[in-house]
N, C-alpha and C positions, 0 to 999 in steps of 0.2 A: 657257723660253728655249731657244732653239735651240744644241746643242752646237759651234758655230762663232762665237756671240758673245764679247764679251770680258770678262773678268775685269771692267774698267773700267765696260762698259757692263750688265752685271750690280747693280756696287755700284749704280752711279747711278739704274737704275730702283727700285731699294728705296731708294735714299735717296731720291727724289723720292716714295716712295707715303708713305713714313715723316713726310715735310714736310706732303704733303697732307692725311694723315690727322689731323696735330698743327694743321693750320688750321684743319679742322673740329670739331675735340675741344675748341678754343682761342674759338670760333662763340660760343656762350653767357654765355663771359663778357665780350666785347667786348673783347679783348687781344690785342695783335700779337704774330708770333715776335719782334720787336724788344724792344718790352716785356719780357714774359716773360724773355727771355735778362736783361735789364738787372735786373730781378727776382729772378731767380735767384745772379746775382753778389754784390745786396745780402745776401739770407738765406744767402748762403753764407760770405761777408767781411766782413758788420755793416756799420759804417758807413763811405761813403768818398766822397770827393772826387770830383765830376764827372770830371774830369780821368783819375784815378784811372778811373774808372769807363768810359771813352771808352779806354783802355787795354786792360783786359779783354774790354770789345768787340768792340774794334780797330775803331775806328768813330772818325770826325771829332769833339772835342770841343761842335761846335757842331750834331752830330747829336745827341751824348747828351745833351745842355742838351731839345733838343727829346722825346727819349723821356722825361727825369725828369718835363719839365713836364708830359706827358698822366697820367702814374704820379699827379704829384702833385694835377693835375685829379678823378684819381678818388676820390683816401684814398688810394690804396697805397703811396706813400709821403710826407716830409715833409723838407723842407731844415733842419737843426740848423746853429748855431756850431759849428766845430769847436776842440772842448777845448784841442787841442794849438796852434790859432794861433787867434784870435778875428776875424782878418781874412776868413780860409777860412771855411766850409761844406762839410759833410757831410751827401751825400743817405743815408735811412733809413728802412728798409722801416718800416711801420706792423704793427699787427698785422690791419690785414683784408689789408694784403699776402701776410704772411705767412701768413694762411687760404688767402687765394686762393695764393697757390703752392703750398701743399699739395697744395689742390684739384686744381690743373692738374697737377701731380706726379704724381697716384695716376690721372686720365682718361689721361694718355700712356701710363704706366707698362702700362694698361690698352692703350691702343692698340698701344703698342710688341708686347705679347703676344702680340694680333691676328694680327700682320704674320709675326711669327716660332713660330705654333701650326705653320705645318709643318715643322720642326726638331723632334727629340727633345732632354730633357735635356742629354744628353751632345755633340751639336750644335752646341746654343747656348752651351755652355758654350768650347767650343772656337772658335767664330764669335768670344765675347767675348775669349778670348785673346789671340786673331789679331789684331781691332781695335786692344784697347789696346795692342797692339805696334806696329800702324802707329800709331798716337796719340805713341807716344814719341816716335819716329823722327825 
C-alpha cells in the first residue's frame, strides 16, 4: 500500500480480503456469512428467541426467520418450546451445528493466519489490542 493511503482504506482492503477469504473457506460447506453469524450467536448464547436472535444480528426479524429456516433446512438447528413461556419458541443449534461451527471456526481461524503470516508475534498482538479498543468504543 502506498504510504499516502489512508488508515481507513488500509483497514478496509483487509477487511474485504478477510470476507473474501471467509466466503471461500465457508464454499464447501454450503453456508452463508449470514448463517454462520446466526450460528455462532446460537453456540455462543444457547437457546434464544428469533427475535432475540434478529437482535444480535442487527438484522430485520423477518430476515432472521428466513436465515433459522435454511439453518433449520439443513439439521443445524431445530425450533424448541421455549420453557419459560410455552407460547414462544427458541431457535437451537443441533449438534451437527455445532460440529459444523467448529469446523468453520478452526478453516477461519486458519484463514485469518493466512492474511496476518506477515505480522510477527508481538504485531499481531498489538493489531488485536488496538482493535478490541475500537470494538469497545
Amino acid at each position: 500500500m502506498e504510504e499516502d493511503g489512508s488508515l481507513a482504506d488500509a483497514f478496509w482492503t483487509v477487511a474485504r480480503r478477510l470476507r473474501h477469504q471467509s466466503r471461500e473457506a465457508l464454499a464447501p460447506w454450503g453456508v452463508s456469512l449470514s448463517q454462520l453469524r446466526a450460528l455462532e450467536v446460537l453456540l455462543r448464547h444457547g437457546p434464544t428467541r428469533s427475535g432475540e436472535l434478529a437482535e444480535h444480528l442487527r438484522i430485520a426479524p423477518r430476515s432472521a426467520t428466513e436465515v433459522v429456516d435454511a439453518l433449520a433446512g439443513r439439521g443445524l438447528v431445530e425450533r424448541r418450546p421455549d420453557p419459560g413461556d410455552r407460547r414462544a419458541t427458541q431457535v437451537v443449534a443441533t449438534d451437527a451445528g455445532a460440529e459444523l461451527g467448529a469446523a468453520v471456526r478452526a478453516t477461519r481461524a486458519a484463514e485469518a493466519d493466512r492474511v496476518f503470516a506477515a505480522l510477527d508475534e508481538d504485531e499481531r498482538t498489538e493489531l488485536g489490542r488496538l482493535l478490541r479498543r475500537l470494538v469497545e468504543e
